[in-house]
C-alpha positions as a LaTeX table, in Angstrom:
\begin{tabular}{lrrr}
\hline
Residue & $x$ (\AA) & $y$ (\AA) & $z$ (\AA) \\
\hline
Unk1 & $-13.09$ & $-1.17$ & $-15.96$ \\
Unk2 & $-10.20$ & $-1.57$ & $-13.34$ \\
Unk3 & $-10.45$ & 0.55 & $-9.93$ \\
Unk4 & $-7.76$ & 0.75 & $-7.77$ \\
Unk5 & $-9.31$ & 2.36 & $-4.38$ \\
Unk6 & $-6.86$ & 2.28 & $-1.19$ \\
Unk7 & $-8.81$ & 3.39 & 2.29 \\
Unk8 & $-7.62$ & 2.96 & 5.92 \\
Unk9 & $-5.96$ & 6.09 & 6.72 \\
Unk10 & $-6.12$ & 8.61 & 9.72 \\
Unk11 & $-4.51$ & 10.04 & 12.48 \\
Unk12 & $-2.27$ & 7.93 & 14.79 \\
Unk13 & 0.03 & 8.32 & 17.70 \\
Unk14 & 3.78 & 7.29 & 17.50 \\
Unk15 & 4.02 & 3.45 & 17.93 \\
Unk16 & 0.56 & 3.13 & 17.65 \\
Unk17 & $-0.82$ & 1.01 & 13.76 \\
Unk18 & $-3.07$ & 1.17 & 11.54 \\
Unk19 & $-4.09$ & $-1.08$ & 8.47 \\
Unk20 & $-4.72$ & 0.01 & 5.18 \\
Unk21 & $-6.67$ & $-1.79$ & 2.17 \\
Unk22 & $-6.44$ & $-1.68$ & $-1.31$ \\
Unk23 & $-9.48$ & $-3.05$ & $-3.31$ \\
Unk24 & $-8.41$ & $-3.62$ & $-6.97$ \\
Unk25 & $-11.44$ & $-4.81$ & $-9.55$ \\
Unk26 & $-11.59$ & $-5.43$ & $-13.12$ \\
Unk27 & $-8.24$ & $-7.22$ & $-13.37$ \\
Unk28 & $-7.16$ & $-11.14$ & $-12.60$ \\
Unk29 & $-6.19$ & $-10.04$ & $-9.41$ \\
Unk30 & $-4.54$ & $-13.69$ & $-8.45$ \\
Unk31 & $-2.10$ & $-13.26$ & $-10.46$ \\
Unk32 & $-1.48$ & $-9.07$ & $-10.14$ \\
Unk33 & 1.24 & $-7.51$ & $-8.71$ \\
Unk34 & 0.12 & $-4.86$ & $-6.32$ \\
Unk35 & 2.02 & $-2.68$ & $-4.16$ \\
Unk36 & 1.81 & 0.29 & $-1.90$ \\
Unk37 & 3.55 & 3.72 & $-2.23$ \\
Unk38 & 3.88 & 6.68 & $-0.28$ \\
Unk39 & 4.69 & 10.52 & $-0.70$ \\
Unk40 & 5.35 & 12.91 & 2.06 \\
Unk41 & 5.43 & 16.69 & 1.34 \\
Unk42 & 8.55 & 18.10 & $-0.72$ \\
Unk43 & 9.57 & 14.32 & $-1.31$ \\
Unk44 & 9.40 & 11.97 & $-4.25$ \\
Unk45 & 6.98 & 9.19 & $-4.14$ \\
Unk46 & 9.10 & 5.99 & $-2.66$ \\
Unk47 & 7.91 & 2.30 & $-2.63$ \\
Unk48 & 6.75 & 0.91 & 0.69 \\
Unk49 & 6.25 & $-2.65$ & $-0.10$ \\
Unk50 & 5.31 & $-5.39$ & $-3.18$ \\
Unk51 & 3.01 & $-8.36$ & $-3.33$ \\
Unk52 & 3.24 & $-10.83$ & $-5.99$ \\
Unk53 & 0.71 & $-13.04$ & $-7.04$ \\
Unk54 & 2.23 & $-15.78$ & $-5.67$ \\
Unk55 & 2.52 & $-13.78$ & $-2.04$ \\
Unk56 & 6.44 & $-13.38$ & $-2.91$ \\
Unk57 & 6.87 & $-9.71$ & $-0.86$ \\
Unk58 & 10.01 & $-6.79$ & $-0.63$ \\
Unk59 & 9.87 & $-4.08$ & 1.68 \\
Unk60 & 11.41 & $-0.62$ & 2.16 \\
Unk61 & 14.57 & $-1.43$ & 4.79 \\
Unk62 & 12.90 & 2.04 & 6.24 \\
Unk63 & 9.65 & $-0.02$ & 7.38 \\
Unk64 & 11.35 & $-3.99$ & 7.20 \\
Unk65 & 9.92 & $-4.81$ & 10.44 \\
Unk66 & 7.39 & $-2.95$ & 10.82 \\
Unk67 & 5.12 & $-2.89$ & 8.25 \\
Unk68 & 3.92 & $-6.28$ & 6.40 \\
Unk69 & 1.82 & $-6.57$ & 3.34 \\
Unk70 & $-0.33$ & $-9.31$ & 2.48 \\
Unk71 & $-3.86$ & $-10.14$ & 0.50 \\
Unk72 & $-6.69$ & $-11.90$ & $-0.28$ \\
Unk73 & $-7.67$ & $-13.14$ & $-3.63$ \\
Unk74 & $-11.25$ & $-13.99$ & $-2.63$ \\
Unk75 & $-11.96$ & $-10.20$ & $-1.52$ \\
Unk76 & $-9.46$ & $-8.86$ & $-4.13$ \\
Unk77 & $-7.62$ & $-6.99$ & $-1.39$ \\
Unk78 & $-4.40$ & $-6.39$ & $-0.79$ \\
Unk79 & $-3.87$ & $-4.77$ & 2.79 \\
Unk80 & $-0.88$ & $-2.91$ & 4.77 \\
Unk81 & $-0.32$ & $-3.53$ & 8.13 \\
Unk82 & 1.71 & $-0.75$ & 9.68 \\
Unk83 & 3.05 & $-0.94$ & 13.22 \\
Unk84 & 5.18 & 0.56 & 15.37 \\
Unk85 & 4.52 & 3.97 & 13.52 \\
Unk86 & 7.05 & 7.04 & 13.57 \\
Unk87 & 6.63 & 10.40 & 12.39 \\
Unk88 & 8.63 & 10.05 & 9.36 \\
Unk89 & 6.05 & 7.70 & 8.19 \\
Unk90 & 3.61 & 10.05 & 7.81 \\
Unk91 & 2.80 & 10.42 & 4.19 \\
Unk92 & 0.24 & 10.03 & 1.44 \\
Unk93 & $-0.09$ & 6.25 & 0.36 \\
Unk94 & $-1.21$ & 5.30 & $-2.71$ \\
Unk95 & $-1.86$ & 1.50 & $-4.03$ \\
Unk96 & 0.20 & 0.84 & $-7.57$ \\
Unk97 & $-0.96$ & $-1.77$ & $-10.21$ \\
Unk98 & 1.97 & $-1.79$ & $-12.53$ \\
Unk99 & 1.86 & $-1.83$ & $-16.35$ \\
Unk100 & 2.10 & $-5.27$ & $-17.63$ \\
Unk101 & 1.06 & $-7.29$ & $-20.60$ \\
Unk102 & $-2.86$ & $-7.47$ & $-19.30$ \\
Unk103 & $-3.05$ & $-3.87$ & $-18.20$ \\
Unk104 & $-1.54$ & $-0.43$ & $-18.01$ \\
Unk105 & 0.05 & 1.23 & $-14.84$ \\
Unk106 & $-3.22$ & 2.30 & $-12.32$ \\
Unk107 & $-2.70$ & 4.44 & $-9.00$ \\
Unk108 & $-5.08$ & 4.50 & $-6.35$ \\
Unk109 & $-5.75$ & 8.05 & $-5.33$ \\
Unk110 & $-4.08$ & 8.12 & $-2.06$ \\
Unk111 & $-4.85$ & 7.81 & 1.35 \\
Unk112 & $-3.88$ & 9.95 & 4.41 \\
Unk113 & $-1.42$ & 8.37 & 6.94 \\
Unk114 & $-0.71$ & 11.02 & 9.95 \\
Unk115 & 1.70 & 10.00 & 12.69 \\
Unk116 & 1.94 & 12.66 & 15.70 \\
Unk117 & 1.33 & 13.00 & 19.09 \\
\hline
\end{tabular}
């Protein structure tokens, strides 16, 4: 059964960071693409960053900079380092393992990302 469960979320202060995780089971998760998503309120959902499983990564050019993805095969993990955080980053964020010939599409269910002073 793959599970696709994101946590690391809160409350932060502008330019202050946080670090989310996405742990990702039942799939061969060296060679899965993973990537993270957000949605704030009254927008679509927009992709943050990608990870392939050769560690090949594209950002957003609203968090290139910033933010930097990476995992870790042994723990199944793929992680989001955010820093440098701005209000206009707050948002849900949701991990995405996309459709492909060993698996359909999975979302995480979201975690909270608040940025405000």
């Amino acid at each position: 059964q793959v599970r696709v469960v994101e946590s690391g979320g809160g409350l932060v202060q502008p330019g202050g960071s946080l670090k989310l995780s996405c742990l990702a089971s039942g799939i061969d998760f060296r060679i899965s693409i993973l990537g993270w998503y957000r949605q704030a309120p009254g927008k679509q959902r927009e992709l943050v960053a990608r990870i392939t499983g050769g560690s090949n990564t594209n950002y957003a050019d609203s968090v290139k900079g910033r933010f930097t993805i990476s995992r870790d095969n042994a723990k199944n993990t793929v992680y989001l380092q955010m820093n440098s955080l701005k209000p206009e980053d707050t948002a849900v964020y949701y991990c995405h393992l996309p459709r492909s010939s060993l698996t359909r599409e999975y979302w995480g269910r979201g975690t909270q990302v608040t940025v405000s002073s």
